[in-house]
Rosetta silent file (secondary structure, phi, psi, omega in degrees, C-alpha in Angstrom):
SEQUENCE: XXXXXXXXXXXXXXXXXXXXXXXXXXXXXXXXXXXXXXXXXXXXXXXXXXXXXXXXXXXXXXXXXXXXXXXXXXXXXXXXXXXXXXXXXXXXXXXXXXXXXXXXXXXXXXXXXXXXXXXXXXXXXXXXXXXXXXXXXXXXXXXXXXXXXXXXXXXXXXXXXXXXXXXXXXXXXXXXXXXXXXXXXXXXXXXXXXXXXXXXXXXXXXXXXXXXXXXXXXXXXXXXXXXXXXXXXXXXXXXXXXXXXXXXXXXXXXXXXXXXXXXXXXXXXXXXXXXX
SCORE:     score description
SCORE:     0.000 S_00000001
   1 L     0.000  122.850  165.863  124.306   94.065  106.156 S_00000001
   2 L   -72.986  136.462  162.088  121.046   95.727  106.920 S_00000001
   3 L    -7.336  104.743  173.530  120.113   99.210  107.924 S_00000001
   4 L   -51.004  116.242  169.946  119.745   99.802  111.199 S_00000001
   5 L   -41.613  136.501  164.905  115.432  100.690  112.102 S_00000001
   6 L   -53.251  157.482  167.781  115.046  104.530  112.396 S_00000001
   7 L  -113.281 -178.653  145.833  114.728  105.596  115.835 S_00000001
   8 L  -172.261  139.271  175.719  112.668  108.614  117.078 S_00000001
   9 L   -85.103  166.143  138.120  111.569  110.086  120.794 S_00000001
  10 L  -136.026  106.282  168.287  109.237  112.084  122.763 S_00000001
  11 L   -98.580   92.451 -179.184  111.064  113.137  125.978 S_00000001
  12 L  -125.448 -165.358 -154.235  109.139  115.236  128.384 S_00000001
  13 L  -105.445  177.926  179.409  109.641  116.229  131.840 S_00000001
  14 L   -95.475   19.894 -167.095  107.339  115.875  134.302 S_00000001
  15 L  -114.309   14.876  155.848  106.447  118.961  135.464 S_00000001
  16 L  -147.257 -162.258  146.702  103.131  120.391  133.950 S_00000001
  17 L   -99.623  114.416  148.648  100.710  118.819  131.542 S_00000001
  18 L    12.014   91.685  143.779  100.743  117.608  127.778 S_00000001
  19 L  -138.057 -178.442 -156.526   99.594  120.357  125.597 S_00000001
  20 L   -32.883  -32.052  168.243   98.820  120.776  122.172 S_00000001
  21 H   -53.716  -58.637  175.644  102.715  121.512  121.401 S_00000001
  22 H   -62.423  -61.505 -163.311  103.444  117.932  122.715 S_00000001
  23 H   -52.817  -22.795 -171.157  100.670  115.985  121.555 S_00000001
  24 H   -90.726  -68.824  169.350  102.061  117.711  117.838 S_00000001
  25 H   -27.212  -53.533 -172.199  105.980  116.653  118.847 S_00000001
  26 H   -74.912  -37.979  177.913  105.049  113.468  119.739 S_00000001
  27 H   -91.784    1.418  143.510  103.147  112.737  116.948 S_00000001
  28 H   -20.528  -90.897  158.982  105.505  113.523  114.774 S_00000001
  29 H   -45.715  -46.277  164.964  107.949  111.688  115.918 S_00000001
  30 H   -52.295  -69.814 -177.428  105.584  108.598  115.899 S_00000001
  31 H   -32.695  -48.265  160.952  104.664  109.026  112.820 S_00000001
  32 H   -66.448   -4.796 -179.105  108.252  109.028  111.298 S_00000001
  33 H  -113.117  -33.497  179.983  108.998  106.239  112.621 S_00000001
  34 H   -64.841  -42.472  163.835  106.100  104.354  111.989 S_00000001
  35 L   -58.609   -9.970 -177.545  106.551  105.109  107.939 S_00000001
  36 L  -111.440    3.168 -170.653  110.044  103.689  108.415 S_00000001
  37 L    50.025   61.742 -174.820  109.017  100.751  110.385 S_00000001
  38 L  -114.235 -147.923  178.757  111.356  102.185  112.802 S_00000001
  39 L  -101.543  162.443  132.177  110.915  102.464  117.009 S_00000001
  40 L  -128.679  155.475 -140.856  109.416  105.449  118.752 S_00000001
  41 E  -134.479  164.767  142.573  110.810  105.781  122.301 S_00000001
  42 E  -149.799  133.324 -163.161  109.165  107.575  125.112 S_00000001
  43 L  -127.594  108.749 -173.498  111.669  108.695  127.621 S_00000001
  44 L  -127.006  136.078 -155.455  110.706  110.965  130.770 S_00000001
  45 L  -115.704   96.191 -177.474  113.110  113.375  131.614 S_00000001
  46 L  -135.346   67.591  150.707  112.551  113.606  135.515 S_00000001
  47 L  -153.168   59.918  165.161  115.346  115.272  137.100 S_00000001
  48 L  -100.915   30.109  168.867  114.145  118.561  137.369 S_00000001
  49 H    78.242 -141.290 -168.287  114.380  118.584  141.249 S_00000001
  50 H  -108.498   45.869 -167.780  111.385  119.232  142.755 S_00000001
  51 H  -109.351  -20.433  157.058  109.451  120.839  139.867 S_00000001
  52 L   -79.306  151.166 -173.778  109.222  117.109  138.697 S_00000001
  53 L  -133.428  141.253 -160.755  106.051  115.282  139.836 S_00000001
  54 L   -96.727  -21.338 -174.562  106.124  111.410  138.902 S_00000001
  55 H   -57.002  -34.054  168.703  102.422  111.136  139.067 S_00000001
  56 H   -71.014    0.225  176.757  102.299  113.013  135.661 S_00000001
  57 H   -69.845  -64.500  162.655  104.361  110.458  134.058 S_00000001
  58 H   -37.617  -39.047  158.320  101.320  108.314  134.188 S_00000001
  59 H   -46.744  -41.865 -177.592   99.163  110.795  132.881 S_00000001
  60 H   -86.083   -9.522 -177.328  101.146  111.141  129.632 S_00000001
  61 H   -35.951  -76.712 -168.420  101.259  107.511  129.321 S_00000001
  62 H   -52.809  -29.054  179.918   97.260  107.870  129.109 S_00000001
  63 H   -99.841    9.662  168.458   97.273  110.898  127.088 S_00000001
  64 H  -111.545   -8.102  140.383   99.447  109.617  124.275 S_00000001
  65 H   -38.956  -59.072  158.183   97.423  106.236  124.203 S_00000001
  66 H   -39.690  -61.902  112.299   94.571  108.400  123.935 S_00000001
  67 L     7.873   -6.791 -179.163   96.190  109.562  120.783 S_00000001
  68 L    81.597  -19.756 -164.716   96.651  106.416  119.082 S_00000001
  69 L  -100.618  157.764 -150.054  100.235  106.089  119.542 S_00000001
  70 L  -116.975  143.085 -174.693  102.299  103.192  120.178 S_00000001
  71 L  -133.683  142.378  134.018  105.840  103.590  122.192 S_00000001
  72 E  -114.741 -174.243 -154.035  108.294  101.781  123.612 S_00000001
  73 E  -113.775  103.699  160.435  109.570  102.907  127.426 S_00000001
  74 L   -94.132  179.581 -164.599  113.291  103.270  127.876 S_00000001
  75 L   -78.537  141.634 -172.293  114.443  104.037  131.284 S_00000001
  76 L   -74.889 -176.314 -150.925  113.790  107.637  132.736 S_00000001
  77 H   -59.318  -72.444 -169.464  116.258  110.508  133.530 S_00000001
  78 H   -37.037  -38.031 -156.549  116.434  109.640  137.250 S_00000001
  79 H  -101.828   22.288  164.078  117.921  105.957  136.753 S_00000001
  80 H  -117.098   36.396  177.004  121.145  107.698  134.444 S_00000001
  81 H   -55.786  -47.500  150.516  122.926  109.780  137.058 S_00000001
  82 H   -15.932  -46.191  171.732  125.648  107.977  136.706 S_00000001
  83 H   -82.734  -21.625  174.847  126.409  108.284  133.128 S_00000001
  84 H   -58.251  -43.298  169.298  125.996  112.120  133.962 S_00000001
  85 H   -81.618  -31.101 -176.810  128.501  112.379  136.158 S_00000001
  86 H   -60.512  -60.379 -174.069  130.827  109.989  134.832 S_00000001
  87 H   -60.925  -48.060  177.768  130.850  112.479  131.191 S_00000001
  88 H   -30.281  -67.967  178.398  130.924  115.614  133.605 S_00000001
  89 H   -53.417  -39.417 -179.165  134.426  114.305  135.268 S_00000001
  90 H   -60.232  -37.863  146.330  135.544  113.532  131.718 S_00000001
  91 H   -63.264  -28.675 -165.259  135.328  117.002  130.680 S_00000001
  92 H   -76.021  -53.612 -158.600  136.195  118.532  133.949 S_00000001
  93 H   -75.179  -23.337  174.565  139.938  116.266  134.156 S_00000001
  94 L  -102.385   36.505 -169.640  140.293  117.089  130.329 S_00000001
  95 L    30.667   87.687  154.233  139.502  120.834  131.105 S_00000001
  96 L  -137.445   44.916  137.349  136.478  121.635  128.816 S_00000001
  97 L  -135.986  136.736  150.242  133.831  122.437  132.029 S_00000001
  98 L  -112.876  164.171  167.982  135.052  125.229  134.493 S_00000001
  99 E   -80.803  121.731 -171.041  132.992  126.042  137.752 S_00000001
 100 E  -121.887  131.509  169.640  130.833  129.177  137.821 S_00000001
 101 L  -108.197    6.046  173.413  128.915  130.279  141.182 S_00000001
 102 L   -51.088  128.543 -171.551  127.492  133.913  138.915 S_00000001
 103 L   -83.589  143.774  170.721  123.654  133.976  140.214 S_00000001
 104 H   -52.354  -12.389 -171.419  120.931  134.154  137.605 S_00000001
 105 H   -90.848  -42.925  160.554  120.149  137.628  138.645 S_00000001
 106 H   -45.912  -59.416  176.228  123.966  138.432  137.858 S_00000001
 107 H   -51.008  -70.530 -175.858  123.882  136.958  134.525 S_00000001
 108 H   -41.392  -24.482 -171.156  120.796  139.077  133.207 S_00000001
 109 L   -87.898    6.802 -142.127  122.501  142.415  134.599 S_00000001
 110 L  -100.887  166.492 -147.027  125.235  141.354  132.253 S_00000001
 111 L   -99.411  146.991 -173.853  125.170  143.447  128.593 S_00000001
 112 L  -124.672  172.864 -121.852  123.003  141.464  125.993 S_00000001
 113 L  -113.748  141.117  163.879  124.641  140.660  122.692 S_00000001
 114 L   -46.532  131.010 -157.852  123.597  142.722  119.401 S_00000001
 115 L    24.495   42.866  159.877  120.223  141.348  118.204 S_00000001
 116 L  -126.328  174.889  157.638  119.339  139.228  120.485 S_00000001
 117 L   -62.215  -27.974 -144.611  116.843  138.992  123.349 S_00000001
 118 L   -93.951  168.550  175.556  119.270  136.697  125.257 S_00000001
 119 L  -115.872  157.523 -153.232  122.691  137.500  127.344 S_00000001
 120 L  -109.822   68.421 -171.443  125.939  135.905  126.151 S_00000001
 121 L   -34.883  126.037 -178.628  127.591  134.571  129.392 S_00000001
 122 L   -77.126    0.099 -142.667  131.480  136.215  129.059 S_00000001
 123 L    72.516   30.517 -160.443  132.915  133.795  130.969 S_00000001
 124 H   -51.805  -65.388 -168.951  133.536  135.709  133.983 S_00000001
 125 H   -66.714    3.298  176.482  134.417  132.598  136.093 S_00000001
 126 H   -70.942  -16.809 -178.309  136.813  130.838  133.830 S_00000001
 127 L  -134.709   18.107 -155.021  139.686  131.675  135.365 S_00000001
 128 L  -135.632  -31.857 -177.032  138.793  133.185  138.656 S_00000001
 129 L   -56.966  119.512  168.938  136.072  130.482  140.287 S_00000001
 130 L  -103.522    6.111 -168.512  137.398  128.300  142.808 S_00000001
 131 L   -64.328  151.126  171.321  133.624  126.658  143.763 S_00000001
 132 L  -117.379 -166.488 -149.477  133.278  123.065  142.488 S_00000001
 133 L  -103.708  133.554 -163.595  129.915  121.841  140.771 S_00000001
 134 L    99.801  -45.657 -155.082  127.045  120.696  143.568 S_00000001
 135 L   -77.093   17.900 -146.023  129.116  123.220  146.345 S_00000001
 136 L    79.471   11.889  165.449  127.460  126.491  144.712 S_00000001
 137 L  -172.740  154.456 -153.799  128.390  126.205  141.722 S_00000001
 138 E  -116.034  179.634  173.009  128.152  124.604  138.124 S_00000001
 139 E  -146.081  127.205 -158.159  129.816  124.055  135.498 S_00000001
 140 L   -57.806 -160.642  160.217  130.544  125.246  132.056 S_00000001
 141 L  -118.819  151.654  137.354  132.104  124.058  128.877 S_00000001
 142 L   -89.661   75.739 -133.744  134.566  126.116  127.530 S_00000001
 143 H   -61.579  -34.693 -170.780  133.457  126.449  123.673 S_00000001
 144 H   -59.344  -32.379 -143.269  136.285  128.287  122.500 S_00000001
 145 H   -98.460  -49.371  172.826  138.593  126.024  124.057 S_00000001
 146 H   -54.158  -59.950  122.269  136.189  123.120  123.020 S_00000001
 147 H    24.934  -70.462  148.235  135.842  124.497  119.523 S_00000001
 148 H    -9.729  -66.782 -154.445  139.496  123.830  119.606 S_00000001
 149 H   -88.826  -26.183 -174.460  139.614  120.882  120.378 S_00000001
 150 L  -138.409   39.717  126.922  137.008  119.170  117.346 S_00000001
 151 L    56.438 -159.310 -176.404  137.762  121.546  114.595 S_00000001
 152 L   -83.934  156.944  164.218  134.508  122.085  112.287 S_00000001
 153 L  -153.750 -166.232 -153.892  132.060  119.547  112.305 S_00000001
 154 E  -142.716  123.849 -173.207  128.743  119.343  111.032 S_00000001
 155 E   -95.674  139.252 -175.551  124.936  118.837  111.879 S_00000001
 156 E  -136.275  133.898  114.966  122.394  117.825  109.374 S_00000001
 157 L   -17.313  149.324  171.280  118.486  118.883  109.399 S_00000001
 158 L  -112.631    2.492  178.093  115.846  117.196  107.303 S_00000001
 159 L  -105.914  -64.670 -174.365  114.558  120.794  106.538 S_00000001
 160 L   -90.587    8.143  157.256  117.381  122.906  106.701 S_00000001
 161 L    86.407 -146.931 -173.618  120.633  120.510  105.157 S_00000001
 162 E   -76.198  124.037  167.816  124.175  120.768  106.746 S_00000001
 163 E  -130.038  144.181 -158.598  125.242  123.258  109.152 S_00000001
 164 E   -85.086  147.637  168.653  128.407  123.688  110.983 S_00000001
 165 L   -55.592  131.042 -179.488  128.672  123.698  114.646 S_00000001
 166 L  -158.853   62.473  171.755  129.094  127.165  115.931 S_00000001
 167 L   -67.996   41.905 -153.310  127.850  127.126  119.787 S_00000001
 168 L  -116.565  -42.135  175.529  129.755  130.523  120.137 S_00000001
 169 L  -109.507   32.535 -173.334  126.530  132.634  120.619 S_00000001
 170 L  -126.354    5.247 -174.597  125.292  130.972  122.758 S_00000001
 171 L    57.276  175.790 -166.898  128.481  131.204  125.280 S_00000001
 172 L   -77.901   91.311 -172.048  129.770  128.607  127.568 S_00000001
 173 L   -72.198 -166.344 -174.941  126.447  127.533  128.532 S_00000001
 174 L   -65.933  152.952  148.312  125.660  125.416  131.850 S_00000001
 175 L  -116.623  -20.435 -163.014  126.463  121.830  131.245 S_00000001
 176 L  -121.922  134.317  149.425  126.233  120.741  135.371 S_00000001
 177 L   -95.340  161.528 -175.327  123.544  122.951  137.245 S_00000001
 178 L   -96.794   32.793 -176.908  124.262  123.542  140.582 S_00000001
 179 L  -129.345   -5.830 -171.400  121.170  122.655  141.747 S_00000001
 180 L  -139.132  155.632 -168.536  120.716  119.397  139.614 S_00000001
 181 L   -70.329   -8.264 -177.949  123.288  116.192  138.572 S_00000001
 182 L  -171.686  158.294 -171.451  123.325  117.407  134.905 S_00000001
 183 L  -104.508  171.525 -172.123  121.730  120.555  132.686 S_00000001
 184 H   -94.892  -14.530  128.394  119.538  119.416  129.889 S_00000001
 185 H   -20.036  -58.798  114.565  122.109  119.982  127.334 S_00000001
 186 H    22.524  -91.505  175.317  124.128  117.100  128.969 S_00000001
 187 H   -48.158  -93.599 -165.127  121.045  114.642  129.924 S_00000001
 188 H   -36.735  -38.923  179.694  119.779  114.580  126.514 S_00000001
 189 H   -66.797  -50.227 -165.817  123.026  114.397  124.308 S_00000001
 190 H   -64.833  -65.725 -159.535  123.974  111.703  126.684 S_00000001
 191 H   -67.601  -23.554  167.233  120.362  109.579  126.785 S_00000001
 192 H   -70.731  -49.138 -179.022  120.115  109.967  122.816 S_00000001
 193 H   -51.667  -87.068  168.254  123.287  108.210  122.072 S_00000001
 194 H    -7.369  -22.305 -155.508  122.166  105.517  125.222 S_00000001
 195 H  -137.626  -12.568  165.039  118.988  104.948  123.316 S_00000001
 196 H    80.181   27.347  162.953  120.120  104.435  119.483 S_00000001
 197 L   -62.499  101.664  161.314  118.312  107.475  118.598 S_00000001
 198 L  -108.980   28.978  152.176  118.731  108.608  115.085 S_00000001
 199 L  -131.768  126.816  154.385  116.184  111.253  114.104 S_00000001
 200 L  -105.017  132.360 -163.734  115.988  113.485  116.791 S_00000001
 201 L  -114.844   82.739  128.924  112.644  115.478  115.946 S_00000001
 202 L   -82.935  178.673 -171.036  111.858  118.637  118.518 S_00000001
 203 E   -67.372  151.497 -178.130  110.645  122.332  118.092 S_00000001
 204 H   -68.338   -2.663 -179.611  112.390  124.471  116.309 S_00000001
 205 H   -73.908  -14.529  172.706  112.800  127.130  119.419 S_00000001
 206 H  -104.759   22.481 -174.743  115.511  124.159  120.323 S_00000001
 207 L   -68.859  -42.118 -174.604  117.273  124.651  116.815 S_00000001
 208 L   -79.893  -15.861  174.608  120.386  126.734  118.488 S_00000001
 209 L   -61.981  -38.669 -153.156  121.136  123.990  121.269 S_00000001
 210 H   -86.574    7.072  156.560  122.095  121.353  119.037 S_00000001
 211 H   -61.635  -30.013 -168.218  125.011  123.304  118.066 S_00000001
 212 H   -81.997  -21.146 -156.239  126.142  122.888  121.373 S_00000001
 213 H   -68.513  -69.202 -158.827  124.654  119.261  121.601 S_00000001
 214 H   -75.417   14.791  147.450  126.630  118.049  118.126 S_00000001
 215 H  -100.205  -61.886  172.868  130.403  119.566  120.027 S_00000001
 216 H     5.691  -95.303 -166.983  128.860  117.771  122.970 S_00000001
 217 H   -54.639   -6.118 -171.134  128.921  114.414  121.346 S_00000001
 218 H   -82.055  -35.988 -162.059  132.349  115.233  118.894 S_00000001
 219 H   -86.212  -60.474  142.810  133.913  115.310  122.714 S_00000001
 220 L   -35.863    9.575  169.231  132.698  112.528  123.891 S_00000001
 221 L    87.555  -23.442 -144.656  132.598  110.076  121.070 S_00000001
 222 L   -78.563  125.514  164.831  128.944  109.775  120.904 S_00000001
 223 L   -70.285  164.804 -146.301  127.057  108.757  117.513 S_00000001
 224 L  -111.674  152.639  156.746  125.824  111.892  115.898 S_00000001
 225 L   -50.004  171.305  104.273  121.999  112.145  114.765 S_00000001
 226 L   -70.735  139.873  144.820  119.424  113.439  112.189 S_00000001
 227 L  -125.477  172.635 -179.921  117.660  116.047  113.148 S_00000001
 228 L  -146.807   96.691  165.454  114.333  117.239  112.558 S_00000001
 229 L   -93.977  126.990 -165.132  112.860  120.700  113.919 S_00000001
 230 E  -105.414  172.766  150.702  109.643  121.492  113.127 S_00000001
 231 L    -7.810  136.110  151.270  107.282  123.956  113.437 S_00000001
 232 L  -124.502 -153.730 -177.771  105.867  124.733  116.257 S_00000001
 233 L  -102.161  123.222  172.549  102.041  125.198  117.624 S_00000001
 234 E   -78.044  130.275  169.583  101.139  128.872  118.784 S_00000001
 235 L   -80.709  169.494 -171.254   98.879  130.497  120.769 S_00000001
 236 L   -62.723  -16.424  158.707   96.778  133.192  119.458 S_00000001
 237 L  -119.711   52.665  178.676   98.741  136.018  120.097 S_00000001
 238 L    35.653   41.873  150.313  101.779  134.060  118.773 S_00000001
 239 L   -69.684  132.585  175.523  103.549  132.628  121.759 S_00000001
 240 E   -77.644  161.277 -179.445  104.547  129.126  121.709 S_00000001
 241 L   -65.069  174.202  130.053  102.320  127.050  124.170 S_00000001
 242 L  -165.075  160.780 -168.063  104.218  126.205  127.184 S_00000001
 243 H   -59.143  -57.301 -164.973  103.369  124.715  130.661 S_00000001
 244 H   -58.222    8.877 -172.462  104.753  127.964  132.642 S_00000001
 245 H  -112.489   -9.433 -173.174  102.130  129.898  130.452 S_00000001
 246 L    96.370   -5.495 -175.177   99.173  127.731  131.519 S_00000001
 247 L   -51.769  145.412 -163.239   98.520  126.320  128.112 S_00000001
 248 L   -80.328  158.181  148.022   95.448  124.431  128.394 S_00000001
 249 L   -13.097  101.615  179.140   95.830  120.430  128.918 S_00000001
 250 L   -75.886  -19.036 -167.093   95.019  117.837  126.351 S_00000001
 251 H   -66.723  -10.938  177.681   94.450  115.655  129.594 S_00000001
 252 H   -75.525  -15.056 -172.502   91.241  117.981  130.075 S_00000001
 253 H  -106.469    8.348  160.685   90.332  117.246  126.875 S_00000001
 254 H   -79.921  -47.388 -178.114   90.234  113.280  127.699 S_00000001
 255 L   -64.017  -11.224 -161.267   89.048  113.250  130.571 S_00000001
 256 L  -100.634  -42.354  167.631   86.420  115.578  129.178 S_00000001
 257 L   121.605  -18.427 -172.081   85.183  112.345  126.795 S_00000001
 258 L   -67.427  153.802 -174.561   86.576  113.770  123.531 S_00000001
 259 L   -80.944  136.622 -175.898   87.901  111.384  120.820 S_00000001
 260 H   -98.617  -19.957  164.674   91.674  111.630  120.886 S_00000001
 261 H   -30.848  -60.120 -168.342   91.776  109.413  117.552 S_00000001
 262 H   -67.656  -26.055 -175.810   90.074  112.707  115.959 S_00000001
 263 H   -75.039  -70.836 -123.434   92.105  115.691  117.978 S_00000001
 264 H   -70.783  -67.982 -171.866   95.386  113.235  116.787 S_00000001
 265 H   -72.732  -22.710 -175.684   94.450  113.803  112.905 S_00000001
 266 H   -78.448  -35.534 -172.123   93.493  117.589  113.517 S_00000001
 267 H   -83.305    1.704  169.276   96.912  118.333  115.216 S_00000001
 268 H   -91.615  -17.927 -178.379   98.373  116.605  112.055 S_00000001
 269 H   -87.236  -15.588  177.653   96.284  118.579  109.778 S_00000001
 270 L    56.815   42.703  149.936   97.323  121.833  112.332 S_00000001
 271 L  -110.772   59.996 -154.750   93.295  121.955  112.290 S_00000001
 272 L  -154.706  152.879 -171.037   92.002  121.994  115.810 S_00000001
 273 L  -101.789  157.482 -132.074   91.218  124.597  118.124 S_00000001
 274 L   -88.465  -42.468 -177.729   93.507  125.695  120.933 S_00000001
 275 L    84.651 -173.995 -174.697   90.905  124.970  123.743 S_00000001
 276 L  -139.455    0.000    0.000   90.419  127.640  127.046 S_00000001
């Protein structure tokens, strides 16, 4: 029986403009797929309320054409609510998600864990919340209890080999927001399986989620992945790009007349300038 063709994505949301950090992700991911005669998917992840705008979905169309690269389109974010909710009740009735109404401004006043930047939710609400998830309030996992539940299991890297699931320091994150049908933990775990995705390729600043991602899918059944986190691309005073920061636009630099064949081999060569 033959191999199943590699898969590999680029899923992004809709809510700024493409810069050089995607345009690197994505071609990545093309690229890997293309040496394996596999798929590359593009998937837009549009159910960030009303911080999504669908008119950029068209845009990235055009700026990863521009780019050279060839996709196919599975169906976006918006048309799986369904499957979202459906795994949400399945953890809720086999108690791995409780409901938490603690406000982001609570959480931050909260003590933050030895060497890190980040706070460690304690679980305040695990036993004490009565709110249910949409009403004011959202809902975790319970890792320890999840942890429990799937014994060790194991993640594998194409850089950095096997590593065991340990979502512990990262605390019972959100899986349900209360302001949206699913967190992106959730959406993603869920729409990779849904999509035959096996190399999942993003930046390495998303290297501590897929601990949570890879219990995710042990609870739910879900075939487990390759991953691949790479690098990523920096601004000059060594910041990752990102849309809340303003990074500039590759669509400025189409629309602008420049060849995106040639920016496409410079961001592979990580030899291209940054832009203003």
């Amino acid at each position: 029986m033959s191999e199943l063709p590699l898969v590999t994505r680029f899923a992004p949301s809709p809510n700024g403009h493409l810069h050089l950090g995607h345009a690197f992700s994505a071609i990545i991911a093309h690229d890997i797929a293309k040496a394996a005669k596999g798929r590359f998917l593009l998937r837009i992840e549009d159910i960030d309320g009303p911080r999504s705008r669908p008119e950029l979905a068209d845009e990235y169309r055009r700026d990863l054409e521009w780019l050279g690269l060839e996709w196919d389109e599975v169906p976006a974010q918006s048309t799986r609510l369904d499957s979202y909710a459906e795994a949400a009740r399945d953890l809720v009735e086999r108690g791995f998600l409780y409901p938490c109404t603690c406000t982001r401004k609570e959480i931050a006043a909260l003590p933050k864990r030895v060497g890190s930047d980040g706070v460690e939710y304690p679980g305040s609400c695990r036993d004490t919340c009565e709110g249910k998830a949409g009403e004011g309030a959202a809902l975790r996992i319970d890792v320890v209890r999840a942890l429990a539940e799937v014994g060790e299991v194991v993640w594998v890297d194409e850089t950095i080999g096997s590593v065991v699931a340990d979502p512990r320091a990262l605390g019972d994150v959100v899986i349900v927001r209360k302001d949206l049908p699913a967190s992106y933990n959730l959406a993603v775990t869920l729409d990779d399986a849904a999509d035959g995705v096996s190399l999942v390729t993003r930046g390495e600043d998303l290297l501590e989620t897929t601990h949570i991602h890879r219990i995710l899918q042990e609870l739910l059944k879900l075939p487990v992945p390759t991953w691949h986190h790479h690098e990523l691309v920096l601004a000059e005073d060594g910041t990752k790009l990102a849309k809340r920061r303003g990074s500039p636009p590759i669509a400025e630099r189409r629309k602008a007349g420049e060849d995106g064949l040639v920016l496409a081999e410079q961001v592979r060569l990580r030899n291209f300038e940054l832009g203003s």
